[in-house]
N, C-alpha and C positions, 0 to 999 in steps of 0.2 A: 146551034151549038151542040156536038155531039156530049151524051152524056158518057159521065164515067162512070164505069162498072167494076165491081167485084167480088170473084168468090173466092169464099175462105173454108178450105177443105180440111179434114182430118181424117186420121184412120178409123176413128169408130169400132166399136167392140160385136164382131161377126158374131159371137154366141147370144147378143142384145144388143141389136143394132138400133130399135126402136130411139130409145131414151138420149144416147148422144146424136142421133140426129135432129131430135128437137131441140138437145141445150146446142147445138151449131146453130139452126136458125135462129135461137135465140140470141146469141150472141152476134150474128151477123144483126142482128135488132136494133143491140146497143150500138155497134159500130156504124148504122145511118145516122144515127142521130149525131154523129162528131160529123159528118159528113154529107152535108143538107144537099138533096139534090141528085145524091148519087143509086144507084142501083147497088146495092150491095146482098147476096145471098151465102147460106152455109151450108154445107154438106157434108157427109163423110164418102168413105171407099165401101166402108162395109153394107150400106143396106142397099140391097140390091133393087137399080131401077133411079135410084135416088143424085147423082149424079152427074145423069144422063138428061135427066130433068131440069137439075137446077143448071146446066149448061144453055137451054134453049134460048135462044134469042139474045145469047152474053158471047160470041166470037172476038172479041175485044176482050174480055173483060181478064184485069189483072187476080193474076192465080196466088192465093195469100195460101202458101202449104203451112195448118198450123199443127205441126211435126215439132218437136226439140230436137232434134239432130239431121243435119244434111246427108243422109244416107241411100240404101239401095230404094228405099219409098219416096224421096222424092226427086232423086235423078235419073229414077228407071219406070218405076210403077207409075206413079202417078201422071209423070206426061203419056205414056204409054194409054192409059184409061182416059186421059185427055183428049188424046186424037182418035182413041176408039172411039169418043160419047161426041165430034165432030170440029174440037178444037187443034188445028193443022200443026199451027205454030202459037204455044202455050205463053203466054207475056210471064213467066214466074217469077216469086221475088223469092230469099231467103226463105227458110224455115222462119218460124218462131223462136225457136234457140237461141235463133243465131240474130235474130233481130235489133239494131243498134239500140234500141229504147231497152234490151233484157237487164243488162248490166244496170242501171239504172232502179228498174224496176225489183230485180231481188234486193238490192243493198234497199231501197228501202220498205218492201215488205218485212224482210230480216229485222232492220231497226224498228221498224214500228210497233213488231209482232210482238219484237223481246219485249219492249216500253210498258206495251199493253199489261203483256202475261208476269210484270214485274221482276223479269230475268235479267241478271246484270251488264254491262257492256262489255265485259269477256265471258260471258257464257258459252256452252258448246254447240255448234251447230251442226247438225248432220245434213247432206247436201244429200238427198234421196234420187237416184235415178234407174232407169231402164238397162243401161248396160244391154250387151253383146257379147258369144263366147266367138260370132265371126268377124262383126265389124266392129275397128273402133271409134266410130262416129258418135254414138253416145257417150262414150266416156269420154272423148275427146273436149268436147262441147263442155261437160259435165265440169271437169278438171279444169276447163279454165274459167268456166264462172265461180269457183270454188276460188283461185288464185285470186281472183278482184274480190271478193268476198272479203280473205284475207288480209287483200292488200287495203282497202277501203273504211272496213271496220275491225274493231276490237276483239272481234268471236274467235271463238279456238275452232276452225272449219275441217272437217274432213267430210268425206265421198265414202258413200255406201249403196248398192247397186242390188237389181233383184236379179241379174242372170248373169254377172259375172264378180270376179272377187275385185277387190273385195266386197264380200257381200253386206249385206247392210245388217243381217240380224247379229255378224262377228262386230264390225264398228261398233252398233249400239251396245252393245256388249261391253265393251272397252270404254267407253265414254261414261267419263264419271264430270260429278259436279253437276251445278245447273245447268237445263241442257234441252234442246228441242230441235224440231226434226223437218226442213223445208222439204215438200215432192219439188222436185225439177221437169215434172208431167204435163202436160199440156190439159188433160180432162182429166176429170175420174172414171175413170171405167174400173177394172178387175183389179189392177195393181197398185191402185193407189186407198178402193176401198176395202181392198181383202189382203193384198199380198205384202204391201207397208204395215200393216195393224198388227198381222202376226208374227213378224218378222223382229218387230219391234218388244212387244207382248214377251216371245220367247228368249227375248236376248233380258228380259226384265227391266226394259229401260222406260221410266217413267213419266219421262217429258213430256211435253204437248208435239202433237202431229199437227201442221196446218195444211190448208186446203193445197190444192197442187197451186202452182206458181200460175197455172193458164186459166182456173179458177177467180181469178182475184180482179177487184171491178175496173181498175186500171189497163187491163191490157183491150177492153176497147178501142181506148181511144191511143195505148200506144198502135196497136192495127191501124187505126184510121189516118194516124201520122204518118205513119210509113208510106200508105199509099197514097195521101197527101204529096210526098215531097218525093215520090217518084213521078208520078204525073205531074208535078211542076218543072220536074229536071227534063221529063220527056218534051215538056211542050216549051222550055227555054233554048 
């Protein structure tokens, strides 16, 4: 029986590539264990060397890009580094963003987050993301998990962005009442631990910030389902 393999990539932060490339293999960790049997590793783009590595001996193996937006990183870069580090033709699934267990997954971080920190069922939520002043593939994404947000639960949702408007420290700004602040980020790296806090800080808005969305111990084993019931589709 061939085994099934997979790696789950990310961008990783080139000015400290160390750190998210060990919470990637960590998290490729969590994601065997939903997944008895399988080969599963993590890497990033950024540390140089590292990639190239966790490629060897995985030619098969499904490429989980764990990206929030389907953009020029993983429809140009990343299979591009792909076939440089010896994988010809890349098996890729979606982003993370865009992965059918997301929608799921925020509505109820959202709700449990509010429960927890005793925020009402209409409280305000600010939907934190990356943004682009070139493409709109993060906001894209961003805006419509923002819509099912809306449409699913009670909260007063808006989108606030670190590189294009609206920006997120003018939203925070504006947002009055009870009120907290989801990242739509896949890791922490720079912008979610420096560039959210002050962004926030300066707009005076006193809510709780929670951990980015890709942070949270569920998206294990949404990864691991995914590539669960692709491999079952492949092989039916």
């Amino acid at each position: 029986m061939t085994q099934c393999r997979a790696l789950i990539i990310a961008h990783g932060s080139p000015a400290d590539p160390v750190p998210q490339e060990c919470w990637m293999q960590a998290l490729a960790a969590r994601v065997r264990m939903w997944l008895p049997g399988w080969e599963v590793r993590g890497t990033t783009l950024a540390l140089p060397g590292a990639l190239e590595g966790a490629v060897k001996g995985m030619p098969d193996a499904l490429i989980y890009p764990f990206f929030m937006a389907e953009g020029w990183f993983t429809r140009s870069q990343l299979p591009k580094r792909l076939r440089a580090a010896g994988i010809d033709q890349p098996l890729q699934l979606p982003a993370f963003g865009h992965d059918p267990g997301m929608e799921g997954l925020l509505r109820d971080v959202a709700t449990e987050a509010a429960h927890e920190l005793g925020l009402p069922d209409d409280a305000s939520l600010i939907l934190a993301a990356h943004g682009s002043q070139v493409s709109p593939a993060s906001s894209q994404i961003t805006e419509e998990m923002a819509q099912m947000l809306r449409r699913d639960t009670g909260f007063k949702v808006t989108t606030g962005y670190v590189e294009q408007e609206p920006f997120l420290e003018d939203v925070a700004r504006q947002t009055k009442g009870p009120a907290f602040c989801l990242p739509f980020f896949a890791t922490r790296a720079g912008h979610v631990s420096e560039d959210l806090p002050q962004a926030l800080k300066a707009a005076g808005f006193t809510g709780p910030l929670l951990p980015a969305i890709g942070e949270h111990p569920d998206c294990a084993r949404l990864i691991a389902n995914t590539l669960l019931r692709h491999r079952q589709r492949a092989a039916a």
